[in-house]
LOZA-37851 format. One record per residue (C-alpha): x, y, z. Coordinates in steps of 0.05 Angstrom, whole numbers, padded with zeros to 5 digits, always signed. Each point is the difference from the previous one (the first is absolute). Example, Ala and Ser with C-alpha at 12.3 -4.5 7.8 and 13.67 -1.06 7.14 Angstrom:
REM LOZA-37851
+00246-00090+00156+00027+00069-00013
***
This chain:
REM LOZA-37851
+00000+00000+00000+00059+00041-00006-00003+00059-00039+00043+00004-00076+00011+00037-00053+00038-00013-00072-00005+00011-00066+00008-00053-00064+00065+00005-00020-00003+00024-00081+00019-00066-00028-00068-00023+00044-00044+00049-00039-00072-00013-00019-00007-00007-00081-00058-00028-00013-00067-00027+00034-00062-00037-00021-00053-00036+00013+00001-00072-00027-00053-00059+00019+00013-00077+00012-00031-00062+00011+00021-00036+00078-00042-00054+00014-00055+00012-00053-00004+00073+00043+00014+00064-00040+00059+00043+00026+00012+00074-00010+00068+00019+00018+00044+00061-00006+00065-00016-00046+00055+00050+00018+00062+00000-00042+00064+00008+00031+00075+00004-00004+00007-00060+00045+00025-00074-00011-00051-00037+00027-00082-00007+00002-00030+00033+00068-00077-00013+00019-00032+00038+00050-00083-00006+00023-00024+00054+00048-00062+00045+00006+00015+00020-00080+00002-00068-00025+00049-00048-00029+00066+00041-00028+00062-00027-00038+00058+00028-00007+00038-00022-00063+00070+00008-00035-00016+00047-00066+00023-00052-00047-00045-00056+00033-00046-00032-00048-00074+00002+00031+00006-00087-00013+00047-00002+00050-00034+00048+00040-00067-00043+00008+00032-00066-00001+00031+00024+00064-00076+00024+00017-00024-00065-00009+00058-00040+00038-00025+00047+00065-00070-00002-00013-00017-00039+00061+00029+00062+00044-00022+00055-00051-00075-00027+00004+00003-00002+00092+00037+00060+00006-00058+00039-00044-00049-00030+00036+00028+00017+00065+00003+00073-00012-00076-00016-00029-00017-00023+00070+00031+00059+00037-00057+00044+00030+00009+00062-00038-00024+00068+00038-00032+00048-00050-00030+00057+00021-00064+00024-00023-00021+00080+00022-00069-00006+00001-00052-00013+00068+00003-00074+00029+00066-00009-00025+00041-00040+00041+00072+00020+00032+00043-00047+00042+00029+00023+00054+00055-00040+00052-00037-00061-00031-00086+00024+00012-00040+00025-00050-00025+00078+00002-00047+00032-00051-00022+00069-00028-00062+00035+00032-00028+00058-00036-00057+00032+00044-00048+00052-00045+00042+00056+00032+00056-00009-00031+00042-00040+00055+00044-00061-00015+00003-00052+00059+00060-00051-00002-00041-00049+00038+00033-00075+00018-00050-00046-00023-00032-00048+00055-00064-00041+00011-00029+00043+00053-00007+00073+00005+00066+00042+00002+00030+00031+00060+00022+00072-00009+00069-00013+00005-00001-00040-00051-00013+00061-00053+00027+00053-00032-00042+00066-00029+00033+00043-00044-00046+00049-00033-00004+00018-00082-00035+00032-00055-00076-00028-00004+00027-00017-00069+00052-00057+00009+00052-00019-00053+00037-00063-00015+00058+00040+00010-00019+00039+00061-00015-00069+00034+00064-00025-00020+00036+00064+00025-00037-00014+00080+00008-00081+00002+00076+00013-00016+00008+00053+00046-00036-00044+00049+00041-00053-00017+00064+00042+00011-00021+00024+00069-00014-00074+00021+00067-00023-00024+00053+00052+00029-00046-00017+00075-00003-00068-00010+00082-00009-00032+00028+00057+00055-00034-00037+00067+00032-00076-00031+00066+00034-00015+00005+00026+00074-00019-00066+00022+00049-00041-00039+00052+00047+00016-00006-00003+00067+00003-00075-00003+00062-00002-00045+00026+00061+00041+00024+00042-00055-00021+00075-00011-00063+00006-00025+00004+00016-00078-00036+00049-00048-00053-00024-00037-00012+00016-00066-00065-00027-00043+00019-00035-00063-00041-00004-00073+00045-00056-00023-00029-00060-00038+00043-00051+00007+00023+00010+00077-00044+00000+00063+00067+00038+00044+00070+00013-00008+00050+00030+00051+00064+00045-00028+00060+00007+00034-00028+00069+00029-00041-00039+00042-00059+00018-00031-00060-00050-00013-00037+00005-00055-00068-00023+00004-00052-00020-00055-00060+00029+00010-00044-00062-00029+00028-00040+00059-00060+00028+00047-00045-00036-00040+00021-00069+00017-00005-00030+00073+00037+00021+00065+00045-00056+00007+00029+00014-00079+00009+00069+00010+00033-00013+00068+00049-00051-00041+00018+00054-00047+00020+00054+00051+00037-00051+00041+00039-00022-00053+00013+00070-00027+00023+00015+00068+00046-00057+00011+00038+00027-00053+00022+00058+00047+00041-00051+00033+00017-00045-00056+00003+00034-00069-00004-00069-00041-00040-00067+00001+00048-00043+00029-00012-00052+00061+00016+00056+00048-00049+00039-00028-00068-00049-00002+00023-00015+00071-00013+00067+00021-00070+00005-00043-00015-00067+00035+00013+00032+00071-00058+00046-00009-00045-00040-00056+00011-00071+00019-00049-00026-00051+00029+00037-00061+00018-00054-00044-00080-00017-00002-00015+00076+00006+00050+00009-00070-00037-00055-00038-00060+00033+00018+00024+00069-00032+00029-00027-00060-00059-00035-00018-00032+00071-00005+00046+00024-00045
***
C-alpha cells in the first residue's frame, strides 16, 4: 500500500491500442491489445477488462494462441471481477449510500431538505440523520455535491478517531491524514509520515477500514512488507490475513 511514482521509460511507450474479440471456452472475449516495445506478451484483467501487452512485431496468431493456452485463468479472473459488488452511485431520492458497511439513503422532504438517513426496519432515531437544506428544485448535480460533502465529513471523523487509536497502540506520533481519490489504492504512507487515505474506504465495513489504517500505520515503524513488518500489523489486527482476503476480494 505504499505509495509510487514512475514513468515508462521511452523504449516502453504506448504505440498502438485496439480492441480485438476471441473465442475462450465457446465465451466471447473483448480485450484491449496494447502494442509495445517489450520482448514478451503481458496480460492483465482488472475493473477495465482483459489487456495485453505485446512486442510491436508480434503477429496477433501468436498473440491468441497464447490467449487460448490461458483461457482457463483468463475466463475466472473475468468472472471474478464480474462477481465483485460494484458501488455506483445514483443522485436521485431512495438511492442507496454505504457507509462503514450499513446502507443510508436520500430523503427529499417538499421543502427542499435532503436527509442522509441509515436505512433500518423500524423507525429512525434522530441521531441517526443528517438535514442539510437546498433549493426546492434539486439537481442531479446538487445531490451529488451534499452526499460527497457528507461523505467527506464522515470520513476525515471516522479516519482521524482510528488513526489516534492505532497510534496510540503502536505508540508512534499520531500522523496527518490526508483523503485520497485514488483508484487503484485504498491508503498509502510516504516517508513524511503522512497517510493517505481513500475516501471510498468508508463505504465498506469497520473492521476493513480499521485493517487499512493499521497497516498504513505500521509502516511508520516499518517502511516495507517484510516479516518484521506484518508482525507489527498482526500486533494490533490479529486477524488480518482473513481481514486482507476479505479486501481484495472487493477490489
Amino acid at each position: 500500500m505504499r505509495k509510487h511514482s514512475y514513468q515508462l521509460p521511452d523504449n516502453r511507450k504506448i504505440i498502438k491500442r485496439n480492441i480485438h474479440h476471441i473465442i475462450l471456452n465457446d465465451k466471447e472475449v473483448s480485450y484491449v491489445l496494447k502494442r509495445r516495445r517489450c520482448k514478451s506478451i503481458s496480460i492483465k484483467i482488472d475493473c477495465d477488462g482483459l489487456t495485453i501487452n505485446a512486442p510491436i512485431g508480434e503477429k496477433l496468431s501468436w498473440i491468441e494462441f497464447v490467449l487460448q493456452e490461458r483461457r482457463s485463468w483468463i475466463l475466472k479472473k473475468l468472472d471474478e471481477w464480474e462477481e465483485k459488488e460494484l458501488i455506483r452511485l445514483v443522485w436521485e431520492e431512495s438511492a442507496i449510500f454505504p457507509l462503514l458497511g450499513e446502507p443510508w439513503k436520500i430523503a427529499i422532504t417538499s421543502t427542499g431538505v435532503v436527509r442522509m438517513v441509515r436505512v433500518k426496519k423500524q423507525s429512525l432515531a434522530e441521531k441517526n440523520q443528517l438535514e442539510l437544506a437546498l433549493p426546492s428544485i434539486i439537481a442531479a448535480r446538487e445531490i451529488e455535491k451534499i452526499v460527497m460533502d457528507w461523505y467527506y465529513q464522515q470520513a476525515r471523523i471516522y479516519f482521524r478517531k482510528r488513526i489516534k487509536y492505532f497510534s496510540e497502540k503502536l505508540r508512534v506520533t499520531c500522523p496527518q491524514l490526508r483523503l485520497s481519490h485514488a483508484r487503484t489504492q485504498w491508503g498509502s504512507c510516504d516517508m513524511r509520515g503522512i497517510v493517505h487515505l481513500n475516501w471510498r474506504l468508508i463505504h465498506l465495513s469497520i473492521r476493513l477500514v480499521d485493517y487499512v489504517i493499521a497497516h498504513e500505520l505500521s509502516h511508520l515503524i516499518e517502511m516495507n512488507h517484510s516479516s518484521a513488518f506484518w508482525r507489527t500489523v498482526e500486533s494490533i489486527c490479529p486477524d488480518y490475513l482473513a481481514v486482507r482476503d476479505e479486501l481484495k476480494g472487493i477490489g
